[in-house]
Backbone bond lengths (Angstrom), bond angles and torsions (degrees), N, CA, C in turn:
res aa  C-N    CA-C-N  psi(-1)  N-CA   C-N-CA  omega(-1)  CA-C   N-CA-C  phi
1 X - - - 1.455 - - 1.529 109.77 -
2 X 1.405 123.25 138.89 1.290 127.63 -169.58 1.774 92.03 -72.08
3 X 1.223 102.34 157.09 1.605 123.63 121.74 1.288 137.60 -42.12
4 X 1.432 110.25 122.35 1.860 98.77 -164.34 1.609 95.54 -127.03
5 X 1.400 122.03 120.40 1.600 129.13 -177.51 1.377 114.49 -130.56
6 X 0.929 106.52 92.79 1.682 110.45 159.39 0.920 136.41 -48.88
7 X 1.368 148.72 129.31 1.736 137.82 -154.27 1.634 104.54 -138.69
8 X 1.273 115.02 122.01 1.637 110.21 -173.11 1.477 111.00 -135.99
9 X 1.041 157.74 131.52 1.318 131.46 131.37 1.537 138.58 -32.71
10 X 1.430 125.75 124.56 1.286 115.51 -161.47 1.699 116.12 -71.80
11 X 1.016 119.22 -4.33 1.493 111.06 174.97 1.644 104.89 -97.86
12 X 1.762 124.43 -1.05 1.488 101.20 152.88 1.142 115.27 -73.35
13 X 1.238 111.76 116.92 1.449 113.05 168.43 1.793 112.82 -72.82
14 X 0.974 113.21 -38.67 1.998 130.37 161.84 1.674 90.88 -33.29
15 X 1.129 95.36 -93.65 1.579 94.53 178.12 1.371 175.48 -39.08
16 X 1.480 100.33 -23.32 1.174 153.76 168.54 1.977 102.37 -76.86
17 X 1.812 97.97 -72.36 1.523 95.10 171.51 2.214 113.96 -62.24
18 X 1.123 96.89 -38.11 1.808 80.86 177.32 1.269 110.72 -66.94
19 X 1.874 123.35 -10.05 1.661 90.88 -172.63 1.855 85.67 -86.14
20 X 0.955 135.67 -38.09 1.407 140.75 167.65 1.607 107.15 -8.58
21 X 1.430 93.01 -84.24 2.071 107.61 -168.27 1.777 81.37 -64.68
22 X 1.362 124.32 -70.08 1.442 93.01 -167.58 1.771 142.39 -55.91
23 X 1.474 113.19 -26.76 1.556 108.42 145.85 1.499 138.11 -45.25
24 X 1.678 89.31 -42.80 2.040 85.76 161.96 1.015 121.15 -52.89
25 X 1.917 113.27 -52.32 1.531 102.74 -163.23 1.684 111.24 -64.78
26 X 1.623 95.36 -20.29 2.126 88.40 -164.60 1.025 81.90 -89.11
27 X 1.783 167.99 22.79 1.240 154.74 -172.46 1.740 106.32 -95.31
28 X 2.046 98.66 -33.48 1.073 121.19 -154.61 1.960 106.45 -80.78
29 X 1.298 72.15 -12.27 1.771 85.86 166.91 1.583 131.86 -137.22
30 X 1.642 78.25 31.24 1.543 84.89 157.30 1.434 124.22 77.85
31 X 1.674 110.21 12.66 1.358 140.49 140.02 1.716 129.49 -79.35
32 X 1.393 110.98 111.74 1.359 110.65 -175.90 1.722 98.90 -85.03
33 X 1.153 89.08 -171.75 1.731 97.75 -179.05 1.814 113.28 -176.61
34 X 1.094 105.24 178.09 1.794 104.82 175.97 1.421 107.09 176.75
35 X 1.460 109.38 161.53 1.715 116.32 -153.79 1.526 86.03 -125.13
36 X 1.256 94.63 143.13 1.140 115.47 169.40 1.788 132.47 -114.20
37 X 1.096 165.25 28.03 1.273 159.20 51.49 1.793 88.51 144.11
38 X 1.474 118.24 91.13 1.539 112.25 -163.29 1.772 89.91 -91.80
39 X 1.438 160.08 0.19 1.451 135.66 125.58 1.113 125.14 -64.17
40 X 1.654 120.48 13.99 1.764 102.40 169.69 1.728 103.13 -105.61
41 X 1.500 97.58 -18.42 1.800 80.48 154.54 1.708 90.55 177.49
42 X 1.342 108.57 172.86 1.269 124.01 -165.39 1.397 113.86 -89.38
43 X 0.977 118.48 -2.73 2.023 127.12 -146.02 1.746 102.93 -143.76
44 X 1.254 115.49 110.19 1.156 108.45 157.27 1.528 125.58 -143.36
45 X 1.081 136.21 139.73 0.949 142.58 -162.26 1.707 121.67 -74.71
46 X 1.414 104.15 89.06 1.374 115.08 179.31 1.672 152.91 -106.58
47 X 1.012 131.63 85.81 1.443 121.42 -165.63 1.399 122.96 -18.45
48 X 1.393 132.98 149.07 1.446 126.61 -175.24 1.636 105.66 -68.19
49 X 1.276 118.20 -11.09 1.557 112.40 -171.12 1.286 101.09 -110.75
50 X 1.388 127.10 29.28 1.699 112.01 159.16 1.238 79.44 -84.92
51 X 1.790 77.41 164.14 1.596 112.84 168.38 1.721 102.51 -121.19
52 X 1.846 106.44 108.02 1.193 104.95 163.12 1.513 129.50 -61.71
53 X 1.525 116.36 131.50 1.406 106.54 154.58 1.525 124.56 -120.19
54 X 1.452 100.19 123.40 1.757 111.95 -177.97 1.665 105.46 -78.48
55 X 1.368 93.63 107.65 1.783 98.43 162.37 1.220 113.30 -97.10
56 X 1.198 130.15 114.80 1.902 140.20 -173.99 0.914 109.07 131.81
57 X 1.490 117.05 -173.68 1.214 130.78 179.75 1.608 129.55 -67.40
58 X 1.662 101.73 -149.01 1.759 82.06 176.58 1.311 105.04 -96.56
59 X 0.861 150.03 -30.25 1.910 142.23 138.85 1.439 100.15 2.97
60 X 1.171 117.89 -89.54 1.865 128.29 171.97 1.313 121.82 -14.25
61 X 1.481 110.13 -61.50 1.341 140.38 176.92 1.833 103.33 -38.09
62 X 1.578 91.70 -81.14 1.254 118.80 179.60 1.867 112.17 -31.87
63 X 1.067 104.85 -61.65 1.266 104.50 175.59 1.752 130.20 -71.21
64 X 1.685 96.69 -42.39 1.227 93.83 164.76 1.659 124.95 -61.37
65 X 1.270 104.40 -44.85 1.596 114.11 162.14 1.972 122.92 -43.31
66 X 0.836 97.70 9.13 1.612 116.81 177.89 1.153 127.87 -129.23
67 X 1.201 113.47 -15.54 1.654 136.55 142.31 1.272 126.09 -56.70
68 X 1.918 103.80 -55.26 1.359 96.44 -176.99 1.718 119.82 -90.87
69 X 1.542 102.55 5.14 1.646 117.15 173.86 1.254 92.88 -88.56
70 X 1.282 153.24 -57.58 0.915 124.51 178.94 1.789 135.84 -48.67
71 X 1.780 92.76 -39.73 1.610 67.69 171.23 1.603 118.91 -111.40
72 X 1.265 110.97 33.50 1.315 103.47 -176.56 1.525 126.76 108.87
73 X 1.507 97.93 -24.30 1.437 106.63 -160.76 1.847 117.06 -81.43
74 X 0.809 120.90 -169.10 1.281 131.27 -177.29 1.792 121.88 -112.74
75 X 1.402 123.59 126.14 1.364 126.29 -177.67 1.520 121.41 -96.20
76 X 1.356 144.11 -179.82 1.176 165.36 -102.81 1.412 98.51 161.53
77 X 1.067 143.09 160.92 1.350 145.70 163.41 1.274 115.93 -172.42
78 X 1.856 105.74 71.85 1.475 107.37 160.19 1.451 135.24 -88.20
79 X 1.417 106.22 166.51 1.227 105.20 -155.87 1.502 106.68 -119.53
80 X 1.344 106.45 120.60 1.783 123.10 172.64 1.334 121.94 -91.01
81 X 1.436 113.03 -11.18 1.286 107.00 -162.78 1.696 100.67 -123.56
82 X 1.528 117.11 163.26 0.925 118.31 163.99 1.734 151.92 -14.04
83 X 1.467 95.51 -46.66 2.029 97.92 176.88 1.418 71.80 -127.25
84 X 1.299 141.61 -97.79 1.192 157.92 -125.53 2.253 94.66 57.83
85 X 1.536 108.36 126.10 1.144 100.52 161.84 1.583 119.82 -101.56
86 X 1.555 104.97 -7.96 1.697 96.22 -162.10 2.157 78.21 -109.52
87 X 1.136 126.55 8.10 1.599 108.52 -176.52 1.724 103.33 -96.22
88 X 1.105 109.01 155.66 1.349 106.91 -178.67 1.361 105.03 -138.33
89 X 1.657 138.96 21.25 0.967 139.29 -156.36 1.663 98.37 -140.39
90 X 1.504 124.05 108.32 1.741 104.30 175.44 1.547 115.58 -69.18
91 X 1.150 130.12 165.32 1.353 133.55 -176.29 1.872 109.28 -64.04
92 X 1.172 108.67 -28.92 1.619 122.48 173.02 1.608 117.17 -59.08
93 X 1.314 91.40 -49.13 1.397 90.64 178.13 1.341 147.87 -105.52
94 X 1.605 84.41 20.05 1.736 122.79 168.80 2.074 105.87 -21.43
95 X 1.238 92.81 -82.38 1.762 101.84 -166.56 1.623 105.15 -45.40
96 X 1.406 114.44 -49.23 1.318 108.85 -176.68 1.491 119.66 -85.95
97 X 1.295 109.01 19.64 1.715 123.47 161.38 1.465 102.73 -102.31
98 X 0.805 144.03 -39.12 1.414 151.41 -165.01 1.298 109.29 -77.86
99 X 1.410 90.82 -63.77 2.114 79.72 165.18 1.368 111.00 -56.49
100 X 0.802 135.63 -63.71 1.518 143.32 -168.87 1.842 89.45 -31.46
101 X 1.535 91.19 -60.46 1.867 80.40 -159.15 1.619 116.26 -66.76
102 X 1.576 114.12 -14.26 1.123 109.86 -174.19 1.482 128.04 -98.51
103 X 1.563 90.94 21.08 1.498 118.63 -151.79 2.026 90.36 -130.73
104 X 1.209 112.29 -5.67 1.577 112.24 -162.25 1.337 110.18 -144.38
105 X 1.163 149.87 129.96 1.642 151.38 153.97 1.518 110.37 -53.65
106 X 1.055 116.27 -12.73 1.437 118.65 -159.84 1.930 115.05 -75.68
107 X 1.353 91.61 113.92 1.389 100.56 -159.79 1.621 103.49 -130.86
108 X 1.620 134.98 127.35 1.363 146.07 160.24 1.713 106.48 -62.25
109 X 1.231 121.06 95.22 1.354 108.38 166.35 1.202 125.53 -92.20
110 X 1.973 110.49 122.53 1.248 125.77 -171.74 1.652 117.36 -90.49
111 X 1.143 111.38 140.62 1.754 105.33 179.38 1.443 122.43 -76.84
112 X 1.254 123.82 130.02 1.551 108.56 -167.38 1.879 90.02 -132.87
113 X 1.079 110.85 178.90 1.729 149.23 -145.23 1.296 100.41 -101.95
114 X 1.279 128.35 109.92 1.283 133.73 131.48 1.444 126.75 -79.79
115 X 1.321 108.58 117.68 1.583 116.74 -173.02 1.530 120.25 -114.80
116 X 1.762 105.01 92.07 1.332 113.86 -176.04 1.616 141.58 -105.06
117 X 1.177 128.81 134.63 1.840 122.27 177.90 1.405 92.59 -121.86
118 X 1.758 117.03 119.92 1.526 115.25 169.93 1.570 98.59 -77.07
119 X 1.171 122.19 -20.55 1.977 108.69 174.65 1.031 92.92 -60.42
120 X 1.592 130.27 -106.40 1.255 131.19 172.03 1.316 149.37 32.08
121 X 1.611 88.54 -80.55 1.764 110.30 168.99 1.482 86.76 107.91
122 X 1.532 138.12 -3.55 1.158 121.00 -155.38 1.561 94.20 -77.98
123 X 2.085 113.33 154.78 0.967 126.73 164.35 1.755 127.49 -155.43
124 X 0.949 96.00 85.67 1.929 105.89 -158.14 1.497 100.05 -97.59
125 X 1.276 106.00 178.19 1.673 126.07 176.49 1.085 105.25 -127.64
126 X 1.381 111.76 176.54 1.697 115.86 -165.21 1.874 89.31 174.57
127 X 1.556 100.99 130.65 1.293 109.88 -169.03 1.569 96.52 -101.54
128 X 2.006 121.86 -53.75 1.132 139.33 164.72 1.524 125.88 -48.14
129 X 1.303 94.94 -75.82 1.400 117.02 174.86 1.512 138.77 -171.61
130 X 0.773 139.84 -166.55 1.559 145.87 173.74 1.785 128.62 -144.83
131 X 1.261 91.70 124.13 1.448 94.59 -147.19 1.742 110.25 -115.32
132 X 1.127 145.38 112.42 1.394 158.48 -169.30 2.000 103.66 -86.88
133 X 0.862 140.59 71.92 1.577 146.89 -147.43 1.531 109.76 -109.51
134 X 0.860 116.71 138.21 1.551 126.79 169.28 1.774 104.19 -39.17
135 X 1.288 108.10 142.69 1.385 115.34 169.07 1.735 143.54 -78.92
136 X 1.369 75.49 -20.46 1.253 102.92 165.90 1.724 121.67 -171.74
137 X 1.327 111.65 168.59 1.284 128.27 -176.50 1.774 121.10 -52.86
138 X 1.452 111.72 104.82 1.445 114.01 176.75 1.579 111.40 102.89
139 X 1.222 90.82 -7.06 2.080 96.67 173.17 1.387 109.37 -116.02
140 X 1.722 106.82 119.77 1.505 72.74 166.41 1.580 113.49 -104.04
141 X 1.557 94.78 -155.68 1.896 87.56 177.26 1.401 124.79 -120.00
142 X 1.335 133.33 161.14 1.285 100.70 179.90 1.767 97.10 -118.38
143 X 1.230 95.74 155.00 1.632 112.05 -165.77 1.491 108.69 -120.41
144 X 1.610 143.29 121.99 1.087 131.23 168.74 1.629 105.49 -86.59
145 X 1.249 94.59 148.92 2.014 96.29 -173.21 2.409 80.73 -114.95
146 X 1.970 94.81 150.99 1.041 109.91 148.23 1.636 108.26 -146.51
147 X 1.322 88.57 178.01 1.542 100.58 178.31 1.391 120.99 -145.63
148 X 0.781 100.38 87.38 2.153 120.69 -179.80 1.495 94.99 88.69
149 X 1.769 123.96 53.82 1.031 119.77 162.62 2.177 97.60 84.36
150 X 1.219 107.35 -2.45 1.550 96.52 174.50 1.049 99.29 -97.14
151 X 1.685 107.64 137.61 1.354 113.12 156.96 2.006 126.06 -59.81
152 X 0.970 119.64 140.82 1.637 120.62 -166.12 1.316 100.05 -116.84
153 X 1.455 113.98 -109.56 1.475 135.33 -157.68 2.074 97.78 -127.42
154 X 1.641 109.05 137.10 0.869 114.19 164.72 1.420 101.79 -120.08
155 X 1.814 105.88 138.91 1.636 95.09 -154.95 2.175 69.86 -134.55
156 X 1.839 103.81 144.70 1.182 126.47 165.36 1.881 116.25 -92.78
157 X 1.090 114.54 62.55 1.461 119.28 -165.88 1.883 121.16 -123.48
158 X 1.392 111.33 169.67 1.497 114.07 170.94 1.590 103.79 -23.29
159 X 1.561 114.95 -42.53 1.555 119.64 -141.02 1.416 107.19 149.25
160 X 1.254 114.80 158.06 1.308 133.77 171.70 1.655 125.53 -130.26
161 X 1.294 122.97 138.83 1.434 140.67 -131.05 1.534 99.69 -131.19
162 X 1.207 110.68 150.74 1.727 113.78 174.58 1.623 73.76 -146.50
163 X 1.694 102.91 142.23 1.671 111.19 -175.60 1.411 109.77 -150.56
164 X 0.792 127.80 109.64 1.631 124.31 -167.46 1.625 112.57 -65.69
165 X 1.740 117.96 -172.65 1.862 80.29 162.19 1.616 118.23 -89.20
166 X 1.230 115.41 -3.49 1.857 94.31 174.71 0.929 114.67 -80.36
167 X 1.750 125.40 -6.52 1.627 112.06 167.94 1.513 95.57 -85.11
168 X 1.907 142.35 -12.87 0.873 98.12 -164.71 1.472 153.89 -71.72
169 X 1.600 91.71 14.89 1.477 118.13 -163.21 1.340 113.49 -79.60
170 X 1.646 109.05 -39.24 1.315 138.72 173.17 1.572 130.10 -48.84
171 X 1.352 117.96 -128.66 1.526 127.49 177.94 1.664 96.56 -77.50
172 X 1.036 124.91 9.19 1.598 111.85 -174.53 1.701 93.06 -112.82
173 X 1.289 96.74 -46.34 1.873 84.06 172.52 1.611 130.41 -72.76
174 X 1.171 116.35 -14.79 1.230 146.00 147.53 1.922 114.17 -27.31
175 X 1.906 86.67 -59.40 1.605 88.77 -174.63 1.160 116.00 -98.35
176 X 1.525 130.50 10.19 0.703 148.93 122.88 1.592 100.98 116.80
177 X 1.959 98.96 66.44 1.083 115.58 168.77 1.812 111.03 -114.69
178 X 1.263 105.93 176.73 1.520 107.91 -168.38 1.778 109.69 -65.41
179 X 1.289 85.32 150.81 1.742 97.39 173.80 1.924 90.18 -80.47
180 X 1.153 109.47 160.38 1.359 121.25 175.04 1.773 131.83 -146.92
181 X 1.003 168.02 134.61 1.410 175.81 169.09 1.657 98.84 -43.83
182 X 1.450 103.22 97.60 1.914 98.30 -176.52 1.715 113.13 -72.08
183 X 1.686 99.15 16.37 1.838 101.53 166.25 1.222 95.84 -90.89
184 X 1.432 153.42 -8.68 1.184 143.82 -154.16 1.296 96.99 -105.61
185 X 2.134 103.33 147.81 1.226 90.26 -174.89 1.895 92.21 -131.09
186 X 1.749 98.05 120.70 0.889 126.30 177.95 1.622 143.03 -161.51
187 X 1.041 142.26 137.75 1.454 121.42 -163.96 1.573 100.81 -123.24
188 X 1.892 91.19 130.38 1.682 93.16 170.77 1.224 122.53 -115.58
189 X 1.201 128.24 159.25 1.252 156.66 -150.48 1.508 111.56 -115.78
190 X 1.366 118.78 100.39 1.770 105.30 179.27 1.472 105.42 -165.47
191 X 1.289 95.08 124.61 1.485 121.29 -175.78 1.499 114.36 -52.28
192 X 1.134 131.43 162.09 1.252 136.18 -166.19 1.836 103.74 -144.84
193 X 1.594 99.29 97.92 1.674 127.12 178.00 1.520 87.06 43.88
194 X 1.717 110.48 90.70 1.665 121.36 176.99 1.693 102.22 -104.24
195 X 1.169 117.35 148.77 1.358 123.83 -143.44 1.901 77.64 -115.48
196 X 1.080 92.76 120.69 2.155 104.12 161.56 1.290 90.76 52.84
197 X 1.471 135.19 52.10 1.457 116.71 175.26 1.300 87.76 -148.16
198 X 1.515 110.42 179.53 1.626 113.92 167.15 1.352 115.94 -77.70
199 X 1.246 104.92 142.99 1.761 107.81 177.21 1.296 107.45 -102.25
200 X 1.008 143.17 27.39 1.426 149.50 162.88 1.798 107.95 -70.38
201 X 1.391 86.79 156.87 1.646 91.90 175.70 1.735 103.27 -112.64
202 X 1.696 112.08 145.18 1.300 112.15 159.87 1.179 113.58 -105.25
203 X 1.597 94.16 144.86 1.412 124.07 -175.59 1.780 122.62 -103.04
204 X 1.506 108.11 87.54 1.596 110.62 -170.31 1.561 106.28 -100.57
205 X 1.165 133.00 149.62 1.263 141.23 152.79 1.339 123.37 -51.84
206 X 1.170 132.52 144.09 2.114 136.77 -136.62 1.589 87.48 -100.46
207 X 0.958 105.46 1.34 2.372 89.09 167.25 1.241 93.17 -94.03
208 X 1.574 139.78 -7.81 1.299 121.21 175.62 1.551 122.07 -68.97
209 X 0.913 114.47 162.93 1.701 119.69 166.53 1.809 122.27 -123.80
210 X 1.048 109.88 86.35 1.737 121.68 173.93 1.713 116.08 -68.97
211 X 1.662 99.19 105.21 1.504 98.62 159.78 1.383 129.25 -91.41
212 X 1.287 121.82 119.78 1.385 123.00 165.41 1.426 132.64 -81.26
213 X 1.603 139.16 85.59 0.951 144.48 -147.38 1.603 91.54 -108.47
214 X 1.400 112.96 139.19 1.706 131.99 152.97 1.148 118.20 -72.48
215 X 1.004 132.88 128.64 1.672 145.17 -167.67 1.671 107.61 -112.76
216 X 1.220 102.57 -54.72 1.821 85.67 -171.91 1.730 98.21 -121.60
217 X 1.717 122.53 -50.62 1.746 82.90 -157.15 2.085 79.05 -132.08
218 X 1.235 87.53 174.65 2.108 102.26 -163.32 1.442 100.23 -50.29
219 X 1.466 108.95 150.47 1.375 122.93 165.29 1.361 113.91 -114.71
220 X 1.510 118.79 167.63 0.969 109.16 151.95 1.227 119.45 -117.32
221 X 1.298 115.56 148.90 2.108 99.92 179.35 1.876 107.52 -115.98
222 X 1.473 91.65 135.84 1.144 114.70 178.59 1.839 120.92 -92.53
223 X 1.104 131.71 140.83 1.695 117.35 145.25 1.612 95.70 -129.42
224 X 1.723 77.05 152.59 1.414 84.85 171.02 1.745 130.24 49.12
225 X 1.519 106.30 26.21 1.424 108.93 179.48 1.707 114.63 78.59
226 X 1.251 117.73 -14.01 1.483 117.74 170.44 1.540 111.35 -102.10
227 X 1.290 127.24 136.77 1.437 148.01 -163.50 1.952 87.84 -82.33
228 X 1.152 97.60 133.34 2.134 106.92 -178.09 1.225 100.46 -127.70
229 X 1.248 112.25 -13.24 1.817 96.24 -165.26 1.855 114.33 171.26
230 X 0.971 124.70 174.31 1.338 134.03 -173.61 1.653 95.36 -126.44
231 X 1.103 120.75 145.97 1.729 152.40 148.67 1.562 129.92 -97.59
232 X 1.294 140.70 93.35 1.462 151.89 167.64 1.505 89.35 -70.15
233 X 1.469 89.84 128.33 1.692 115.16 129.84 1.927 101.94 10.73
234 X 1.618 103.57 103.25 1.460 91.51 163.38 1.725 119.11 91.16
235 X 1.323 103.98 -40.85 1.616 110.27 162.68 1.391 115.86 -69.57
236 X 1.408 112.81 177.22 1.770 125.73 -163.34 1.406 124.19 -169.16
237 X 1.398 116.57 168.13 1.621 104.38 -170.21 1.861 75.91 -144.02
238 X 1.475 108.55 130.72 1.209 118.79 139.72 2.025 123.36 -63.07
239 X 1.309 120.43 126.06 1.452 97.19 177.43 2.013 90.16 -124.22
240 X 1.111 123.84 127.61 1.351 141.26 129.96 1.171 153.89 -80.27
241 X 1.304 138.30 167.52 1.599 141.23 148.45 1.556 106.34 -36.54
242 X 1.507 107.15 117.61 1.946 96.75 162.74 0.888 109.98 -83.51
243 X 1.581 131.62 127.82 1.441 148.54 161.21 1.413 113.56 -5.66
244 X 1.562 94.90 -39.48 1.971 103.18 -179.82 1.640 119.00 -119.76
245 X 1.290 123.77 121.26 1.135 121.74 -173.31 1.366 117.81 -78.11
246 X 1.114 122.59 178.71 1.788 112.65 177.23 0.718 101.40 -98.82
247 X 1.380 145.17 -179.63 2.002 146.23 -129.20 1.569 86.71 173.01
248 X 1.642 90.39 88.51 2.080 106.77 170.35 1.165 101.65 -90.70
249 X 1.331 145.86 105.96 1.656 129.84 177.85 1.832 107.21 -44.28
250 X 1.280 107.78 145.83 1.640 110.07 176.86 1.332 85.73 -60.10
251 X 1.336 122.54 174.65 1.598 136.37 132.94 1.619 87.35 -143.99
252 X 1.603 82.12 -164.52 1.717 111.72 174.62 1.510 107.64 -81.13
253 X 1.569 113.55 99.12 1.352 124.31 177.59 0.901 155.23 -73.94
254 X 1.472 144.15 131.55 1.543 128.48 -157.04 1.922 90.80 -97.41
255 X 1.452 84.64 107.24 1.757 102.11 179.03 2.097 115.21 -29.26
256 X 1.122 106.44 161.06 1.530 104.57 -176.51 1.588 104.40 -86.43
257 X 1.526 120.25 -34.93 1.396 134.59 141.21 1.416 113.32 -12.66
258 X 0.971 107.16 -89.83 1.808 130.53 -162.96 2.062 82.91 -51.05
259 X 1.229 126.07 -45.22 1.363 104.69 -130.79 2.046 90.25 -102.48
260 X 1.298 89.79 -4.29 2.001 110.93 168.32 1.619 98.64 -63.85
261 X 1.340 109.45 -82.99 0.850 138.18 139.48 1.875 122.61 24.53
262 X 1.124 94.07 -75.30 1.484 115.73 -172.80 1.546 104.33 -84.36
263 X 1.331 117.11 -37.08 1.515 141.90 -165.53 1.883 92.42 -64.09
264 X 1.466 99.91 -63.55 1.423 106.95 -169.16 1.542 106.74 -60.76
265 X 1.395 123.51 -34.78 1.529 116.40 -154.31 1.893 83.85 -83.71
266 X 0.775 128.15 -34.92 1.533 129.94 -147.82 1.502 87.41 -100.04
267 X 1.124 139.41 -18.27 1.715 117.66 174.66 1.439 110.52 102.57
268 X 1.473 122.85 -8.19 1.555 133.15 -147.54 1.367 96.14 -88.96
269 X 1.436 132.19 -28.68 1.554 135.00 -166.88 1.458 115.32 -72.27
């Protein structure tokens, strides 16, 4: 029998109380369970056969989804909030997803981000993306991009982004890179408001490896919306395919269609 972990932020109060009433009801049949509180720390120690469940938004997701890549395990991804683009589970139909997943192997594997500096030692993950950003306000930076050691495009912009397709919904569609099929396995490349350059995004296949090097003044690099580190003049981050993908259980899905769709009429995109 799996492991069953609920993952919330402590100021949803929504969330926090549904993993509550929903542990009773699965308790009542002889399913245990336990919550886990993703601002009291980032790291927890999990068997490969829990089954995470993300209560919140895609913030939630994101983090909980880094939990269960780390250890192997498998996620849930319901949705509390308004669009949610990366949740595929409504908050209603929580209990009868859960059985399903704990009752099934059946898992969508998504490609996620290895984010590396052999100077450094640095080595992060990134489910969305990874982001090389201006250092500060009113400068931007300029970033040389390669790809398997080729030189590409040096772009003078906000920053520059590597986004897989489940971020492409995210900060990459935002800058007004392509929406994409998060079965596809590929990593794109797209500048963020590039000054006299092309604003297009490139589109490489996920055995590639893209370095983003700083050329003239500090960056900071982002994944996934959390700040990891700073870049000087001359430093770089290899970003790749991680060896291990994240493990979203399939369910019954709210189409990428429907959620375009919904995004545009509602203002949310």
């Amino acid at each position: 029998m799996s492991q069953l972990l609920f993952t919330a932020f402590s100021n949803r109060r929504d969330a926090v109380e549904l993993a509550r009433e929903v542990g009773e009801r699965l308790a009542l049949e002889g399913i245990s369970s336990s919550l886990h509180l993703l601002d009291a720390t980032d790291t927890a120690a999990l068997d490969p056969s829990t089954l995470v469940v993300s209560l919140g938004g895609d913030g939630t997701f994101l983090k909980a989804a880094r939990l269960a890549h780390d250890a192997g395990a498998r996620i849930v991804a319901v949705n509390l909030g308004k669009l949610g683009f990366l949740l595929n589970v409504p908050s209603g139909d929580i209990v009868e997803n859960v059985r399903g997943a704990l009752e099934s192997e059946l898992v969508s594997e998504r490609l996620a981000l290895q984010i590396t500096n052999s100077t450094t030692g640095l080595e992060e993950f990134a489910l969305n993306e990874v982001v090389v950003a201006r250092a500060s306000a009113g400068h931007m930076v300029t970033v040389k991009t390669f790809v398997d050691e080729e030189e590409y495009l040096t772009y003078s912009a906000d920053g520059v982004m590597v986004a897989t397709p489940t971020g492409s919904t995210g900060y990459n569609f935002s800058a007004g890179g392509p929406v994409v099929d998060a079965s596809l396995s590929i990593l794109i490349l797209t500048p963020i408001a590039p000054h006299f350059t092309i604003d297009r995004s490139i589109v490489v296949p996920d055995d590639r490896v893209i370095r983003l090097l700083v050329d003239d003044k500090p960056a900071t690099l982002v994944a996934d919306g959390r700040a990891i580190g700073s870049l000087d003049p001359g430093q770089y981050v290899d970003v790749r395919q991680s060896p291990t993908p994240v493990r979203v259980v399939a369910t019954r899905s709210f189409d990428l269609a429907t959620r375009l769709r919904r995004s545009l009429r509602e203002g949310h995109a």
